[in-house]
DRENVEX-165158 format. One record per residue (C-alpha): residue in one letter; x, y, z. Coordinates in Angstrom, 2 decimals. Layout:
resn = A	X = X	Y = Y	Z = Z
...
This chain:
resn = X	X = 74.60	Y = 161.62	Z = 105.68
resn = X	X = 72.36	Y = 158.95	Z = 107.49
resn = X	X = 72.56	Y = 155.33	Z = 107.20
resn = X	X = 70.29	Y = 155.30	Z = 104.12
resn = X	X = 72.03	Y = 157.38	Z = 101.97
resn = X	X = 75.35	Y = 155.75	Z = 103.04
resn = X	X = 73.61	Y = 152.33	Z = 102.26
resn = X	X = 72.96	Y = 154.15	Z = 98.75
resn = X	X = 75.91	Y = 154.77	Z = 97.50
resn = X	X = 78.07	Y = 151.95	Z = 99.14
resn = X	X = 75.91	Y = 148.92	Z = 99.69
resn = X	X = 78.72	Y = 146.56	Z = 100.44
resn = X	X = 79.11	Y = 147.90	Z = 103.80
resn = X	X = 76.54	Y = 146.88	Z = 105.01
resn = X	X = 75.96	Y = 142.91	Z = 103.44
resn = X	X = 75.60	Y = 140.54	Z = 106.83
resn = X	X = 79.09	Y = 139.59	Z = 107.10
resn = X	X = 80.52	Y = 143.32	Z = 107.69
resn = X	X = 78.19	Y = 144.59	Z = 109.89
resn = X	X = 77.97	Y = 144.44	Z = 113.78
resn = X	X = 76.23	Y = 141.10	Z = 114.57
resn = X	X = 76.47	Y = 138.75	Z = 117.62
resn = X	X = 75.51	Y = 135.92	Z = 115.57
resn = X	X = 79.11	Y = 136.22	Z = 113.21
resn = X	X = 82.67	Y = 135.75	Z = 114.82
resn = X	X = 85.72	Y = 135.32	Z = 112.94
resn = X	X = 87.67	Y = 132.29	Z = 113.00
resn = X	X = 91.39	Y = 131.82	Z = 112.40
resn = X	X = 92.45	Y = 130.15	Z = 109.39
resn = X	X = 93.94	Y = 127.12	Z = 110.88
resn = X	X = 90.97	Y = 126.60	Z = 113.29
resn = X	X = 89.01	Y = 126.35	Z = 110.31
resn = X	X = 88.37	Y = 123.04	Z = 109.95
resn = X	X = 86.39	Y = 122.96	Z = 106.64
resn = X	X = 89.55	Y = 124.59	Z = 105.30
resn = X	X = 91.89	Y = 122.54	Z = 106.81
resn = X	X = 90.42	Y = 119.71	Z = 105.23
resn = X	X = 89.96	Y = 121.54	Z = 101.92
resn = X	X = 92.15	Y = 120.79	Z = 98.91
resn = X	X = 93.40	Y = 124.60	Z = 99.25
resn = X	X = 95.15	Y = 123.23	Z = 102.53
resn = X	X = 96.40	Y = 120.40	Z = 101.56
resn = X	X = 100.01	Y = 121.37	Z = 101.59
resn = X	X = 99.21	Y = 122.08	Z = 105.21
resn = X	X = 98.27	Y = 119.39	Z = 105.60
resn = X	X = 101.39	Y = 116.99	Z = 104.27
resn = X	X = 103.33	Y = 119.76	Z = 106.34
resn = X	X = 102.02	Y = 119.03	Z = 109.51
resn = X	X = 103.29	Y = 114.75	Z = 108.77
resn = X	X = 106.13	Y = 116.19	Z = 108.94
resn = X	X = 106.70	Y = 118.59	Z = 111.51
resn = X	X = 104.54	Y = 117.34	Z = 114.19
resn = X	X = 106.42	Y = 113.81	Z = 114.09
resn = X	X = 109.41	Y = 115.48	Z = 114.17
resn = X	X = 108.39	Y = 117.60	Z = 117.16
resn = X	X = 107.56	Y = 114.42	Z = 119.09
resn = X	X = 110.76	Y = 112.54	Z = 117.99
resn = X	X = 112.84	Y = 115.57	Z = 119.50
resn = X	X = 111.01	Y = 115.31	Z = 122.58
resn = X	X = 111.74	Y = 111.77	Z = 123.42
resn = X	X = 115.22	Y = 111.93	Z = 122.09
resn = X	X = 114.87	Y = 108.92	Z = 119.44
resn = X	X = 117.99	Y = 109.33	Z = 116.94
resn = X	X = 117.45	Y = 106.44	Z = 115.18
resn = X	X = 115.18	Y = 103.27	Z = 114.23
resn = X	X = 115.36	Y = 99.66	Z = 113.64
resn = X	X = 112.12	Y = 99.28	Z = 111.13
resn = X	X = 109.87	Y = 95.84	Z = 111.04
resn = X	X = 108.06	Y = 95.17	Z = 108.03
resn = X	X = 105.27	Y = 92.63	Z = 107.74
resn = X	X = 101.92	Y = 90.71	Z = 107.50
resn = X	X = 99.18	Y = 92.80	Z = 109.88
resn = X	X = 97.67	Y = 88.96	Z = 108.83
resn = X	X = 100.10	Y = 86.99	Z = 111.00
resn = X	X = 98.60	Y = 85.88	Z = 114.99
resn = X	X = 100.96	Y = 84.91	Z = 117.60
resn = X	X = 101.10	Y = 81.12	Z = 118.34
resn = X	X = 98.90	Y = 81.64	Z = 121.58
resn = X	X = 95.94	Y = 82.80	Z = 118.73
resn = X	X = 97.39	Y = 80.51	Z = 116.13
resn = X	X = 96.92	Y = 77.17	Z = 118.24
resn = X	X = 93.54	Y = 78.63	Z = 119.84
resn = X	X = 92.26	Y = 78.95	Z = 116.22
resn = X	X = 93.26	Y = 75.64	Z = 115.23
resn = X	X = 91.46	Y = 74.25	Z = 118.22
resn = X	X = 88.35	Y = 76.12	Z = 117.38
resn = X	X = 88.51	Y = 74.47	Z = 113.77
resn = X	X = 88.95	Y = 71.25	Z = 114.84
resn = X	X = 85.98	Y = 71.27	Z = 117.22
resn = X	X = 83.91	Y = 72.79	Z = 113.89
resn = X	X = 83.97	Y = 76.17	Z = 115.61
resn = X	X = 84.97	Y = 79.63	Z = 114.17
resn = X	X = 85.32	Y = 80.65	Z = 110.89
resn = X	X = 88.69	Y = 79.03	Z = 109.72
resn = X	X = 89.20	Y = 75.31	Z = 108.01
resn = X	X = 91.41	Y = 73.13	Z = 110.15
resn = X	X = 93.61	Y = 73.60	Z = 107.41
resn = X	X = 93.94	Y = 77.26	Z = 107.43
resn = X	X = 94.06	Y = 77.41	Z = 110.73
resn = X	X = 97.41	Y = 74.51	Z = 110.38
resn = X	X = 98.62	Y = 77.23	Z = 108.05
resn = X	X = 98.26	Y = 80.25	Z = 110.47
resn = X	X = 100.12	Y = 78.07	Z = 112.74
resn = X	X = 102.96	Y = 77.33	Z = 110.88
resn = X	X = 103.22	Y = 81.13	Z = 109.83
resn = X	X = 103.05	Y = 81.96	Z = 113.37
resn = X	X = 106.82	Y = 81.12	Z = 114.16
resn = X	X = 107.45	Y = 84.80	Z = 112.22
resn = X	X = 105.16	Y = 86.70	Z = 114.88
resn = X	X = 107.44	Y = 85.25	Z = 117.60
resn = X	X = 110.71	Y = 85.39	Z = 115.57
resn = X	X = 109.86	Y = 88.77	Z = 115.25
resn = X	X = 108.99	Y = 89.33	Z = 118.83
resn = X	X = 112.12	Y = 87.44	Z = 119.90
resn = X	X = 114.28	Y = 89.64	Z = 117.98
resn = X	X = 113.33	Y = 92.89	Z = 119.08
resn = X	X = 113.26	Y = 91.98	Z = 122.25
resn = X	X = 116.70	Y = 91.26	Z = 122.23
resn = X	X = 117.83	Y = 94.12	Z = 120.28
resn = X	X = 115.70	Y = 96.52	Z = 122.56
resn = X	X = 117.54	Y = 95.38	Z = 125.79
resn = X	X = 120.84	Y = 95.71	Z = 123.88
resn = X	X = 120.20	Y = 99.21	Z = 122.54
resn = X	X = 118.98	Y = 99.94	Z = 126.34
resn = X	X = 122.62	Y = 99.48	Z = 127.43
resn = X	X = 124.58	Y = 101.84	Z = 125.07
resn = X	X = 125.47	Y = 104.97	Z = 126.74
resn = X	X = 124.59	Y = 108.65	Z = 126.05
resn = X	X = 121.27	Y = 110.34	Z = 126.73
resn = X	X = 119.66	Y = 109.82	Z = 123.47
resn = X	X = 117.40	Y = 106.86	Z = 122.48
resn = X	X = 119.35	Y = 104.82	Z = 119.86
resn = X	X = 117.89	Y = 102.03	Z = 117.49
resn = X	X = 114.38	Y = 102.10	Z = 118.53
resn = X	X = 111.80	Y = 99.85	Z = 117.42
resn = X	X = 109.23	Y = 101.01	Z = 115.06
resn = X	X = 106.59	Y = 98.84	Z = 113.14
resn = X	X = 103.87	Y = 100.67	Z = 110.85
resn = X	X = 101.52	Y = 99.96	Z = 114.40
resn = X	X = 99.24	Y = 97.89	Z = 113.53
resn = X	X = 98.51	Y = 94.02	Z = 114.14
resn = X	X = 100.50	Y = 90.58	Z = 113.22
resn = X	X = 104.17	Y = 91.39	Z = 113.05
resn = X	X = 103.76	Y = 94.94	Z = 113.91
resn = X	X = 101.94	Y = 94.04	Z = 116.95
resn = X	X = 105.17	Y = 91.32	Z = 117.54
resn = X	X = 107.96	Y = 94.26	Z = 116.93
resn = X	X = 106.87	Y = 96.69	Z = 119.33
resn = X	X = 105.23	Y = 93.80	Z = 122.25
resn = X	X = 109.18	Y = 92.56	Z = 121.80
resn = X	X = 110.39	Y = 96.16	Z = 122.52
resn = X	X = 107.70	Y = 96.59	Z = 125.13
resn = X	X = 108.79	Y = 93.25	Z = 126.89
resn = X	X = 112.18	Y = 94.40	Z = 127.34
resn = X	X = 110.68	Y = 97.45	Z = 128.63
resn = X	X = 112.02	Y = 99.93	Z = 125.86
resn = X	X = 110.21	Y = 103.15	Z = 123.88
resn = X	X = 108.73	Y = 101.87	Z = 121.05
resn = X	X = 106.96	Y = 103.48	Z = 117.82
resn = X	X = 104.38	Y = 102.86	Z = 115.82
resn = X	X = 103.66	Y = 104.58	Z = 112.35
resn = X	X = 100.18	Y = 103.97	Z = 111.64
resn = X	X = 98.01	Y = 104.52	Z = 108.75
resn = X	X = 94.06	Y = 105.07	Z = 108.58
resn = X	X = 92.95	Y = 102.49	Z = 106.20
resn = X	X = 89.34	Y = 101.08	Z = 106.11
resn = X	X = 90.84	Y = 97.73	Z = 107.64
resn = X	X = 93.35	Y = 95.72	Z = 109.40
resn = X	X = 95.25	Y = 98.88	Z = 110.94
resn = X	X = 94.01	Y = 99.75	Z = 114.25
resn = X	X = 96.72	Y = 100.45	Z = 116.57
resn = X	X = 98.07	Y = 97.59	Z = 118.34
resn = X	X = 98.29	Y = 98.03	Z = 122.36
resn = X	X = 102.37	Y = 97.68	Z = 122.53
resn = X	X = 102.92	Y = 101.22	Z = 121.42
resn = X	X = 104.59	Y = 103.57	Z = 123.78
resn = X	X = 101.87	Y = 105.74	Z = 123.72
resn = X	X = 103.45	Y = 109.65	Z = 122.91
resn = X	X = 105.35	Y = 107.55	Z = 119.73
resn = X	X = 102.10	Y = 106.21	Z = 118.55
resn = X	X = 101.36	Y = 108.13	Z = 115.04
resn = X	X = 98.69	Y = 108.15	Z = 112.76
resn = X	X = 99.22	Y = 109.08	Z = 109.42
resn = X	X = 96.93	Y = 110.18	Z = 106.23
resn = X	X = 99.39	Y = 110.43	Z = 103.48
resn = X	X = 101.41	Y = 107.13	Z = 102.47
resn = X	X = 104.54	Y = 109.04	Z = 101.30
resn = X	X = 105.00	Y = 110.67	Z = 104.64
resn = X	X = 104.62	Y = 107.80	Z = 106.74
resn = X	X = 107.33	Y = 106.23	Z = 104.32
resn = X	X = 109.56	Y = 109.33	Z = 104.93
resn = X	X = 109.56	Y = 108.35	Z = 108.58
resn = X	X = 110.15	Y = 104.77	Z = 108.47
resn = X	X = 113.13	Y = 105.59	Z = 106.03
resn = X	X = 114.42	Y = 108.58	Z = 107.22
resn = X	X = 115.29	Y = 107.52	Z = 111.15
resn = X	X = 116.11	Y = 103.90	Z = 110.29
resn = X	X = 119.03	Y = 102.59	Z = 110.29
resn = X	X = 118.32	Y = 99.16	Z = 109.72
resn = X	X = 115.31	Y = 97.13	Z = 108.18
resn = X	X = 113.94	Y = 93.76	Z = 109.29
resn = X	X = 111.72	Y = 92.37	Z = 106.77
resn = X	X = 109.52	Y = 89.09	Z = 107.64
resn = X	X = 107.14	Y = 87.50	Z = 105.43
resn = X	X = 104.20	Y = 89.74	Z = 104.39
resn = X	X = 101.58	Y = 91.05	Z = 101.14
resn = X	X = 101.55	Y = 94.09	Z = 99.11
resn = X	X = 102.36	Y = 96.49	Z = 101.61
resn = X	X = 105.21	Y = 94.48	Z = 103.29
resn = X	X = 106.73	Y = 94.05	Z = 99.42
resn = X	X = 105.89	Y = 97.64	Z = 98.52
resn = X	X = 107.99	Y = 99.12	Z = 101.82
resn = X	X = 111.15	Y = 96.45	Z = 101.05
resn = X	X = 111.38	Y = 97.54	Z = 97.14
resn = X	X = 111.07	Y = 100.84	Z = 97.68
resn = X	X = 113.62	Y = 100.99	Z = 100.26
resn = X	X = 116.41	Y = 98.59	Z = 98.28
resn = X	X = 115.20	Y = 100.97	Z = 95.24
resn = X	X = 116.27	Y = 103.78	Z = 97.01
resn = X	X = 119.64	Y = 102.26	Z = 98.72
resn = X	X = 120.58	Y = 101.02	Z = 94.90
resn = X	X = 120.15	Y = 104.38	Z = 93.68
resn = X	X = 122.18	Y = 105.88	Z = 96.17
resn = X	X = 119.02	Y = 107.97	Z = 97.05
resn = X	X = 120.04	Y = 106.61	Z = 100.89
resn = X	X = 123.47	Y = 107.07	Z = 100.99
resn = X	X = 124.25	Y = 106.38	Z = 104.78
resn = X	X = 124.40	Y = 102.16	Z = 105.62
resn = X	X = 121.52	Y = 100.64	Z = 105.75
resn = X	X = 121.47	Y = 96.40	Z = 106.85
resn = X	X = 118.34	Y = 94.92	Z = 105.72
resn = X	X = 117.49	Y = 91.65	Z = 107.14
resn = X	X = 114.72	Y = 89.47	Z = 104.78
resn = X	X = 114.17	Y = 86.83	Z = 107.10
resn = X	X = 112.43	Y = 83.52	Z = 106.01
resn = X	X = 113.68	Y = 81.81	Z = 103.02
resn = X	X = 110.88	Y = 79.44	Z = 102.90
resn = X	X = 108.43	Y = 82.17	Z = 101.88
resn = X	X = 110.58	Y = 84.58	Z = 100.38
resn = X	X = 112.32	Y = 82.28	Z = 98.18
resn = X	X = 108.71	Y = 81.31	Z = 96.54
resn = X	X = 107.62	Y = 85.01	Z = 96.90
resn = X	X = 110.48	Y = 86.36	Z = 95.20
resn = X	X = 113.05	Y = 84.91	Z = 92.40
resn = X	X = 115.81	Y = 87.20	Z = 91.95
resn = X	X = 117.76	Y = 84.97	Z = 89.72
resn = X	X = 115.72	Y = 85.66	Z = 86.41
resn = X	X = 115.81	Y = 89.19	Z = 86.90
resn = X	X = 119.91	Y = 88.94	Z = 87.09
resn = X	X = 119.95	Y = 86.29	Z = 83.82
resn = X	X = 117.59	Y = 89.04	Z = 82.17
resn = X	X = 119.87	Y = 92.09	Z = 82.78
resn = X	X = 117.34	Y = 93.98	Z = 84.81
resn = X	X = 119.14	Y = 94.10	Z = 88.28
resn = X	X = 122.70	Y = 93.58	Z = 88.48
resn = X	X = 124.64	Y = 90.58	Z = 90.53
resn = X	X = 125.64	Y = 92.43	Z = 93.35
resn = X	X = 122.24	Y = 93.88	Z = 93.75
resn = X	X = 121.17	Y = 91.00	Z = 95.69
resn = X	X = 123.81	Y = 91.57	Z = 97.97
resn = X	X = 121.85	Y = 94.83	Z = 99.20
resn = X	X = 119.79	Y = 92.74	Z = 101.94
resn = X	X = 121.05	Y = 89.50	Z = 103.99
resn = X	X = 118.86	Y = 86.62	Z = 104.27
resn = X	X = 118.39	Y = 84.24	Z = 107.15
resn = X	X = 116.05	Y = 82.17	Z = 108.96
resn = X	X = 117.64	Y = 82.47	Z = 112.45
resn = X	X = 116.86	Y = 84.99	Z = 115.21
resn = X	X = 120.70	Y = 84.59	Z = 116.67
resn = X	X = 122.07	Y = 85.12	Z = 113.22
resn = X	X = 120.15	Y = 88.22	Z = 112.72
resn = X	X = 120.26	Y = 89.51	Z = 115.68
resn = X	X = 124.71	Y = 89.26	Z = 115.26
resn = X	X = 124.74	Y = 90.78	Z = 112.00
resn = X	X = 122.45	Y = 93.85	Z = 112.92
resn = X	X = 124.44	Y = 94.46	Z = 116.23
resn = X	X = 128.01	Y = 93.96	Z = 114.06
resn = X	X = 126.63	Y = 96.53	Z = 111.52
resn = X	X = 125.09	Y = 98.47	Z = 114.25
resn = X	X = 127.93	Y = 98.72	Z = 116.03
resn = X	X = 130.75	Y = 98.95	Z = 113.21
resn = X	X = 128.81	Y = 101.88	Z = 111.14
resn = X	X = 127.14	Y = 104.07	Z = 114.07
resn = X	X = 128.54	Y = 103.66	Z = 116.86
């Protein structure tokens, strides 16, 4: 039977995509990029935040994280006072008294830079071959930008869990460069700041920065995180107007001891002690 008859009787065989053509090659599913992207894929996709982190972590032999939370809107005091200066001279785009502001919000860039810095070199002296306590920020400016240019300072690996966001996250140049990430999915770049820590630093900061601390404390109150967790919320002067815990315990929505779930201070030594103690006395 020639190729018309066959063509006849079974047509199918011969539509473009089944016959011999140079013009069609097949492509493999996950080099398929309109797929990939495709809500079909997406569980692929949420897969991958996981295991390709994870890959990388193994790699570098990080066990464990001390997490920075905070502003992406806060500048280091070199920026701070060269704003200022620009506003006083009628320059740039800030009042004078902004720009006071953004200097007086400044001492939490270089708190935090201070503080990781210290607790980088001491984490740098703890035997074994793994990387313990490693500083991770969510990678992106203000006190991200301070946590890992403190770690970097003292010379140690440092992460960064970034996020693509249509502003203010762009990675910031402290990053050790293999623990840089970039992340689609919120929940799995929460997974990773959670899962690995084992202690939290929270400085002054918006929505996101308030967002990352109550979900966390949620989670530690629930028992949901059952090993020991320190979280440091350092800077009473903000905090304290941010957040009033008080009416929430006179209401009956949180407990007394809840507040007890995070230590407070304004002092880089005193934080710096109590994350080492708890460090030290819980994982070490």
């Amino acid at each position: 039977m020639g190729d018309r008859a066959c063509y006849k009787f079974a047509p199918q065989l011969f539509h473009p995509l089944t016959m011999t053509d140079s013009r069609y090659q097949a492509i493999k599913a996950y080099k398929n990029e309109k797929f990939m992207n495709s809500t079909d894929a997406r569980a692929l996709r949420i897969l991958a935040e996981y295991l390709e982190p994870a890959s990388r972590f193994r790699e570098f032999h990080v066990r464990d994280t001390i997490v920075f939370f905070g502003s992406a809107r806060i500048p280091s005091r070199e920026i701070a006072e060269g704003l200022l200066r620009e506003a006083e001279a009628g320059k740039g785009d800030l009042t004078v008294e902004l720009a006071q502001k953004k200097l007086h919000m400044s001492r939490y860039y270089e708190a935090t830079r201070e503080l990781t810095r210290r607790l980088t070199e001491w984490s740098k002296s703890l035997e074994g071959t793994e990387r313990r306590f490693v500083a991770c920020s969510g990678g992106g400016p203000g006190i991200m930008e301070a946590a890992n240019r403190g770690a970097s300072e003292a010379k140690g690996e440092n992460i960064g869990l970034n996020i693509s966001l249509p502003f203010e996250q762009n990675d910031n140049p402290y990053i050790t460069h293999r623990l840089s990430f970039e992340f689609h999915y919120f929940f799995m770049r929460k997974f990773w700041f959670s899962y690995l820590a084992k202690a939290l630093v929270v400085m002054p900061g918006g929505f996101g920065t308030l967002d990352e601390f109550m979900e966390v404390v949620t989670l530690v109150q629930t028992l949901k995180i059952k090993k020991r967790l320190p979280i440091v919320l350092f800077g009473t002067e903000y905090w304290d107007r941010v957040i009033d815990f008080e009416p929430m315990i006179e209401f009956g929505t949180i407990s007394p001891e809840d507040v007890d779930l995070f230590y407070r201070t304004d002092s880089v030594d005193d934080a710096y002690s109590y994350l080492v103690r708890e460090l030290t006395e819980h994982f070490l």
